[in-house]
C-alpha positions in Angstrom: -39.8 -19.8 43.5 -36.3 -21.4 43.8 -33.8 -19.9 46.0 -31.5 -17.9 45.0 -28.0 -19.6 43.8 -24.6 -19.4 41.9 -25.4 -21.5 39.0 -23.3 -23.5 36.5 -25.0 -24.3 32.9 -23.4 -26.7 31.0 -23.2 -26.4 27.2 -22.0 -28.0 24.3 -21.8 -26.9 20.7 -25.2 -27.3 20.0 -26.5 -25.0 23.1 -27.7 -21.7 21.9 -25.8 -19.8 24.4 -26.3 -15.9 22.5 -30.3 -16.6 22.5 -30.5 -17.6 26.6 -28.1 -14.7 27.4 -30.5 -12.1 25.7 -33.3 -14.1 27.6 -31.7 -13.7 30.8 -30.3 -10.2 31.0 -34.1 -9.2 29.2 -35.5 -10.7 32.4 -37.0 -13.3 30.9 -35.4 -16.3 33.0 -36.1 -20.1 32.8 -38.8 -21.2 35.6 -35.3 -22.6 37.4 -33.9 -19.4 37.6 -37.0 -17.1 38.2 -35.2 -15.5 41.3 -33.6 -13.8 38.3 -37.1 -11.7 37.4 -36.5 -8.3 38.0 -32.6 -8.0 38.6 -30.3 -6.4 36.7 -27.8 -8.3 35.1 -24.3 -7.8 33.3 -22.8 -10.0 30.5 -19.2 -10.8 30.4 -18.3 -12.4 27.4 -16.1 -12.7 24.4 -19.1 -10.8 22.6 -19.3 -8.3 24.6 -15.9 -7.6 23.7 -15.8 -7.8 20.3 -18.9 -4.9 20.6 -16.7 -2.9 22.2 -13.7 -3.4 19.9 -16.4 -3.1 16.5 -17.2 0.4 18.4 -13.2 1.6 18.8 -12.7 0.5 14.5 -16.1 2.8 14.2 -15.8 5.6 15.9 -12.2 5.8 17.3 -13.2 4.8 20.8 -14.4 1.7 22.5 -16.2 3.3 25.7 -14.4 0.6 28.0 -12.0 2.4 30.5 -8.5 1.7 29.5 -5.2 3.7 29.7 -5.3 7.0 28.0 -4.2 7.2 24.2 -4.0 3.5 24.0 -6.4 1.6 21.8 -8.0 -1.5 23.1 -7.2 -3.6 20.1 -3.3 -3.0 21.1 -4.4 -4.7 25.0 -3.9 -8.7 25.7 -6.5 -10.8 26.0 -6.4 -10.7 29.4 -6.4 -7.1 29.7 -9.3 -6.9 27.7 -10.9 -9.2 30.0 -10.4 -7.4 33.1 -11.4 -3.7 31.9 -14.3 -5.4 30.8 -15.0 -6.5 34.3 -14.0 -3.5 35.7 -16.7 -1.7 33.4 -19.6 -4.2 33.8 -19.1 -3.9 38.0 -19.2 -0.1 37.9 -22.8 -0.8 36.3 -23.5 -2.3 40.2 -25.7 -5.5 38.4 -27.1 -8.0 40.6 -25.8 -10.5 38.9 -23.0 -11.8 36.6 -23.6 -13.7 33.4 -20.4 -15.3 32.9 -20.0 -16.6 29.5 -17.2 -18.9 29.3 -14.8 -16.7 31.0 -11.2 -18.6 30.4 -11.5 -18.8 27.4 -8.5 -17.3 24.9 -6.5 -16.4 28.4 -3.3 -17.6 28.7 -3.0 -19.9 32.0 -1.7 -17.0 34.8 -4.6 -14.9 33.5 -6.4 -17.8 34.1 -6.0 -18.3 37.7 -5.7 -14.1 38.6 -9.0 -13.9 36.7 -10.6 -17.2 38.9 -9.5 -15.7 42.4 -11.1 -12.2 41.0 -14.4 -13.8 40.1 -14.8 -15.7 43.1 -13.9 -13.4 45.3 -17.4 -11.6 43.8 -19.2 -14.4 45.2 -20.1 -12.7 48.3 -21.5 -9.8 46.6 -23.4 -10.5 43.5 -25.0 -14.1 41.7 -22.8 -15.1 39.7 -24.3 -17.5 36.6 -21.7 -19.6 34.7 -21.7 -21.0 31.2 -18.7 -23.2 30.6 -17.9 -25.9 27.9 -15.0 -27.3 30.2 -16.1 -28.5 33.6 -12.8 -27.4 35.3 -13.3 -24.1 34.1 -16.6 -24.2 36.8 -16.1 -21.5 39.7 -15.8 -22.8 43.1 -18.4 -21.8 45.7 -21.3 -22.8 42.2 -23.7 -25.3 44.1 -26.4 -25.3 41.2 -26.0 -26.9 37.6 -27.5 -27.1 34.6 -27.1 -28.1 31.1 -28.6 -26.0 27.7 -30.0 -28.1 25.6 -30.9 -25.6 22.9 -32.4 -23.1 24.8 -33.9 -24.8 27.7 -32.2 -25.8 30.9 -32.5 -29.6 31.9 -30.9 -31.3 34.9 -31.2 -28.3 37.4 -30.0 -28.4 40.0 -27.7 -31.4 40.0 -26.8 -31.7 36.4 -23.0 -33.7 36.4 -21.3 -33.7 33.2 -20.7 -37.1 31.4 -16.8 -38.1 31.2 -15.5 -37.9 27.8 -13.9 -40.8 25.9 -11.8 -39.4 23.1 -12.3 -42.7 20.8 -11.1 -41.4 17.2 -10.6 -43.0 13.9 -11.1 -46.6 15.1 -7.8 -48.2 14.1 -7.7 -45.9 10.8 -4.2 -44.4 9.4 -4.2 -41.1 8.1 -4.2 -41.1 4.1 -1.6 -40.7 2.4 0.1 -37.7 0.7 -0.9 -37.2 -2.8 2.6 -36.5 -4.3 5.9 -37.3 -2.9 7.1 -35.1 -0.6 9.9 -32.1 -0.9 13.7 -32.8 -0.2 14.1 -30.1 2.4 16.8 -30.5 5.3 16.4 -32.0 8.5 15.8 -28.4 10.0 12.9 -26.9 8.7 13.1 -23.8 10.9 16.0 -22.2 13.0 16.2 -19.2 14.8 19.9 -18.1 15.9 19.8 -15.0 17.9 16.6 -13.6 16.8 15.2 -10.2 18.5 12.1 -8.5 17.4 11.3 -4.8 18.2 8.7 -2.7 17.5 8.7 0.6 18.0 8.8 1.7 21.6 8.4 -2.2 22.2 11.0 -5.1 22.6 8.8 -8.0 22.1 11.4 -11.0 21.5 15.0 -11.3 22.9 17.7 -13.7 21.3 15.6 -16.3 20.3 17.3 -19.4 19.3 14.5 -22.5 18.1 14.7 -25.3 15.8 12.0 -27.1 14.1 13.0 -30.4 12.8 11.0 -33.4 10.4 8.6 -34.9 12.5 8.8 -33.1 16.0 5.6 -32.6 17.8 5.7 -28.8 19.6 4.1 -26.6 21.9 4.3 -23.3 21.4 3.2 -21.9 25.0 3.7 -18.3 26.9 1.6 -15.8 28.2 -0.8 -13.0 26.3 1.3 -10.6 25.0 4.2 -12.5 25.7 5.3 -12.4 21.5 3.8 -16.3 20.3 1.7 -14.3 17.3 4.9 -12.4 16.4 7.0 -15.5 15.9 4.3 -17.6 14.2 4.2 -14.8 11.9 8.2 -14.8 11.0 7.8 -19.0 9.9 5.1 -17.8 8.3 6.5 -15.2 6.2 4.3 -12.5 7.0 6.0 -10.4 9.4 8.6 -8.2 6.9 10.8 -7.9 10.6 12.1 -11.3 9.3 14.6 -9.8 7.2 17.9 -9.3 8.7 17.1 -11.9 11.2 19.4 -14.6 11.3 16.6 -16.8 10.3 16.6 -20.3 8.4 13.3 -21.3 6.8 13.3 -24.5 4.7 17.1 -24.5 4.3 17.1 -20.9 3.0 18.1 -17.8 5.0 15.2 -15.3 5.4 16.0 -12.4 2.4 17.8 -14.9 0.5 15.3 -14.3 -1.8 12.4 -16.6 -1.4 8.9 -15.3 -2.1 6.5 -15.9 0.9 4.8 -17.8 -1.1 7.5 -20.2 -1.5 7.6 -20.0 2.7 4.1 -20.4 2.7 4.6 -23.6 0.2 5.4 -25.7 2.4 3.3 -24.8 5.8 -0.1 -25.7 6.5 -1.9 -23.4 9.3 -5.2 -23.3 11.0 -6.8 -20.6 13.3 -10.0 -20.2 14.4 -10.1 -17.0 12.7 -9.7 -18.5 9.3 -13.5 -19.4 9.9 -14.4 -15.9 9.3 -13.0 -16.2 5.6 -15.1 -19.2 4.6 -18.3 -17.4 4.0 -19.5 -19.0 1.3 -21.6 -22.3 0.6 -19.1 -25.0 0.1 -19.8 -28.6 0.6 -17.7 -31.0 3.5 -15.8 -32.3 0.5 -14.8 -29.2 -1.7 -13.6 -27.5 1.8 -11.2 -30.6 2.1 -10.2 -30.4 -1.5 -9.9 -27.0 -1.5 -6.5 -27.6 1.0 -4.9 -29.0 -1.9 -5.5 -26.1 -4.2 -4.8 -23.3 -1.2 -8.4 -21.7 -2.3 -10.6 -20.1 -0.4 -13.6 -22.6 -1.2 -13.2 -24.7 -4.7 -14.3 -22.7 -8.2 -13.2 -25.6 -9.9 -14.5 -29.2 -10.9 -12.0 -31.5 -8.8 -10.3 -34.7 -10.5 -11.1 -38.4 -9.5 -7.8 -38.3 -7.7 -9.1 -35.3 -5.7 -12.1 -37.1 -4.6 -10.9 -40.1 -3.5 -8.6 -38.5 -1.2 -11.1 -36.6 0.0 -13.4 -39.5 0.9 -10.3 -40.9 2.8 -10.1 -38.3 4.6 -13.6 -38.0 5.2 -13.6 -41.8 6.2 -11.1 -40.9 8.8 -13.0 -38.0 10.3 -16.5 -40.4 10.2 -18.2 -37.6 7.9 -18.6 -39.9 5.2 -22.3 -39.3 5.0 -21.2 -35.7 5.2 -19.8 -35.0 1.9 -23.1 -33.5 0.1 -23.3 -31.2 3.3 -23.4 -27.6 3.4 -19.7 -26.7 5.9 -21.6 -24.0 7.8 -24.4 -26.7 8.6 -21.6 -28.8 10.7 -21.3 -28.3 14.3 -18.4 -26.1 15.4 -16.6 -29.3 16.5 -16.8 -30.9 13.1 -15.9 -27.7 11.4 -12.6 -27.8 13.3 -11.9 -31.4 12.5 -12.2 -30.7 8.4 -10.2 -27.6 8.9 -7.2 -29.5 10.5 -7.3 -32.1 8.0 -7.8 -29.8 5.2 -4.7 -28.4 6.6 -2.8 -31.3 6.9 -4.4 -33.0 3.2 -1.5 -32.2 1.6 1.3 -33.5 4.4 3.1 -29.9 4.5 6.6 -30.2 6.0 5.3 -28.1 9.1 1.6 -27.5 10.1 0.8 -25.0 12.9 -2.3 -25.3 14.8 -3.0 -22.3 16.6 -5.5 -22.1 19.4 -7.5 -25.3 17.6 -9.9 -26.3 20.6 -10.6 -22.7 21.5 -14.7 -23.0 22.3 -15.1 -26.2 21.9 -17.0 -28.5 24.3 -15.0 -31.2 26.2 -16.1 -33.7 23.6 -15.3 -31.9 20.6 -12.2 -30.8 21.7 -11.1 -34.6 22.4 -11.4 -35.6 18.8 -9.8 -32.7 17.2 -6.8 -33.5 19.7 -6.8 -37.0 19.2 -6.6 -36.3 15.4 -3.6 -34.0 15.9 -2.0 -37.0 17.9 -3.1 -39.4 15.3 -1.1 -36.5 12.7 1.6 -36.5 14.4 2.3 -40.1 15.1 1.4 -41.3 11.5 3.6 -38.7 9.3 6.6 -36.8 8.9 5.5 -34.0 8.9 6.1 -31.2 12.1 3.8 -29.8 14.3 3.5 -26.8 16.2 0.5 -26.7 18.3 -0.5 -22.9 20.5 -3.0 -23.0 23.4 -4.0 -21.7 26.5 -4.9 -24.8 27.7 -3.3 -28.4 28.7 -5.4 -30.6 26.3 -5.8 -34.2 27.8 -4.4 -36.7 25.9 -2.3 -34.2 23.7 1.4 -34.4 25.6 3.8 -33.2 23.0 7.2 -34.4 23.4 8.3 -30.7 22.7 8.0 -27.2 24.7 8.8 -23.7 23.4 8.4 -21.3 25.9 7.7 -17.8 25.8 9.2 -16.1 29.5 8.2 -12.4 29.1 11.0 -9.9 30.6 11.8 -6.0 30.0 13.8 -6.3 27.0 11.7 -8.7 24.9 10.8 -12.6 25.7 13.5 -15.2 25.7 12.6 -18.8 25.0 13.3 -22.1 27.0 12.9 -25.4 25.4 11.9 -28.4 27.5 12.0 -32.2 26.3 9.5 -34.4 27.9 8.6 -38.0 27.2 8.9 -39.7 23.5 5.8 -39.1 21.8 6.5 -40.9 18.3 9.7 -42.9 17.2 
């Protein structure tokens, strides 16, 4: 039997993590990690979580210890995170199934969280699947990689470097009607505060969004980034009073949100969970130009062919016929950002848009969002976690958290596009 070790496994978007969790914590190991058989384990992972939070929309309570009379729904991320730790230790496990463990954390969390988990090291196995080799826990000696379900390369599996090649000297198609006359800014906060009840969240916020800027949007969990993408966007009613600008109109001037909503395009991982149905490559693309849900209609030549441009671009050509749920989770997120961007909207916001991706993956989908952003006019305002190689907006908005609300600092670095 091997010896007992921290271990590392590898995986990509085609590894069936779910299926060798439940193998594991069933005690039913890989011959690799037989020195598994018979201990208990613990699974920390973003499904554990959402068990927990599908248990407090059930039955009022989500059996994770957090403060008194507070839901867990209403916690961070990264509180989340810990009270699930917290929990799954009290259970005294052997060992620690960590299931990408960074992920949706905002970058202090990040390193509190590392220091916490490593620390554990000394007093339970700790066994690590990560997408992002520098999310790998020092003091791990052993690695792997899923293929599937079964482990190969163990014990000295070394992930391959990643060469984010994309689009092969393509341009980006073009928009299929010409574009608005809108102002130079798009978006301009002057002295904007947001409070809920019991809860400053933003404090004299003063942004502007012009044509063609490239943006991070960056600060910690709870720090209010949600909140102000919902006030461009037009669904947080707080707008009103708000010395906002949208578009060149003041907020309450009497714009609809849809006319807001008009002239952004917006992607979220969570806007996965509203594509249920059986739509081909090509009808999800299309269906950006109609602002559908899916297509119910027969599209127009036009429709097509920009389509297959688009398609071309992505190198899913051979794709189009294909079921969109049959696509890896990589090229999912590829056709949803240029769905979102098919019909050049004056500002696209990208919200967490590499979140679970493998290294790979997450390469293309940023090199697209470069290849966006240096080929159009249209702005961009990208949220993460992380610092994406090869992304480097030009642009920072961030989020400093502080007793009366957040206040925001803009930073300039480098010329991205001319």
């Amino acid at each position: 039997m091997p010896s007992p070790s921290h271990t590392a496994i590898y995986t990509d978007n085609h590894s069936r993590k779910s299926e060798f969790a439940q193998r594991l914590l069933e005690g039913r190991p890989p011959k690799d990690l037989a020195y598994l058989n018979g201990l208990k384990g613990a699974y920390f992972s973003n499904e554990s979580l959402a068990g927990f939070l599908e248990e407090e929309a059930r039955h009022d309570r989500s059996g994770l210890a957090v403060q008194e009379g507070r839901p867990l729904k209403t916690f961070s991320s990264g509180e989340r995170k810990k009270a699930l730790l917290r929990h799954l230790l009290a259970q005294k496990p052997d060992f620690l199934l960590l299931d990408d463990p960074f992920d949706n954390l905002d970058r202090a969390f990040q390193v509190s969280l590392r220091e916490e988990l490593e620390g554990l090291g000394s007093a339970l196995l700790l066994v690590q699947l990560i997408s992002r080799p520098a999310d790998r826990l020092a003091g791990i000696g052993h690695a792997a990689f899923l293929r599937g379900e079964e482990l190969v390369g163990y014990p000295d599996f070394q992930p391959p470097l990643v060469e984010p090649a994309f689009g092969h000297g393509k341009t980006i198609p073009p928009p299929p009607a010409p574009l608005p006359h809108l102002p130079e800014a798009l978006v301009d906060f002057r002295n904007a505060s947001l409070t809920y009840p019991g809860k400053p969240v933003l404090k004299e916020i003063n942004w502007t969004i012009r044509k063609g800027e490239f943006w991070e949007l960056r600060g910690p969990n709870g720090s209010g980034k949600t909140s102000l993408i919902t006030l461009i966007s037009g669904d947080n009613p707080k707008a009103f009073g708000m010395e906002l600008y949208l578009f060149g109109a003041r907020k309450g001037s009497g714009e609809s949100v849809w006319d807001i909503k008009g002239h952004i395009g917006y992607f979220t991982p969570a806007l996965a969970d509203r594509f249920r149905g059986y739509h081909t490559v090509e009808n999800m693309l299309i269906s950006g130009l109609t602002d559908s849900i899916g297509l119910y209609v027969r599209p127009g030549d036009a429709q097509r062919a920009l389509a297959a441009s688009w398609l071309r671009l992505l190198e899913l050509e051979g794709q189009k016929d294909t079921l969109f749920c049959d696509l890896t989770a990589g090229e999912q997120r590829l056709v949803f950002c240029a769905r979102a961007m098919i019909k050049h909207p004056p500002l696209l916001i990208l919200d967490e848009p590499t979140a679970g991706l493998d290294p790979q993956a997450a390469a293309l989908v940023v090199a697209l969002i470069r290849k966006m952003a240096e080929e159009s006019r249209t702005a961009l305002v990208f949220v993460s976690h992380r610092d994406e190689p090869g992304l480097d907006p030009p642009l920072v908005f961030e989020l400093v958290p502080g007793p009366d609300g957040s206040t925001g600092i803009c930073q300039r670095r480098q010329a991205h596009k001319g």
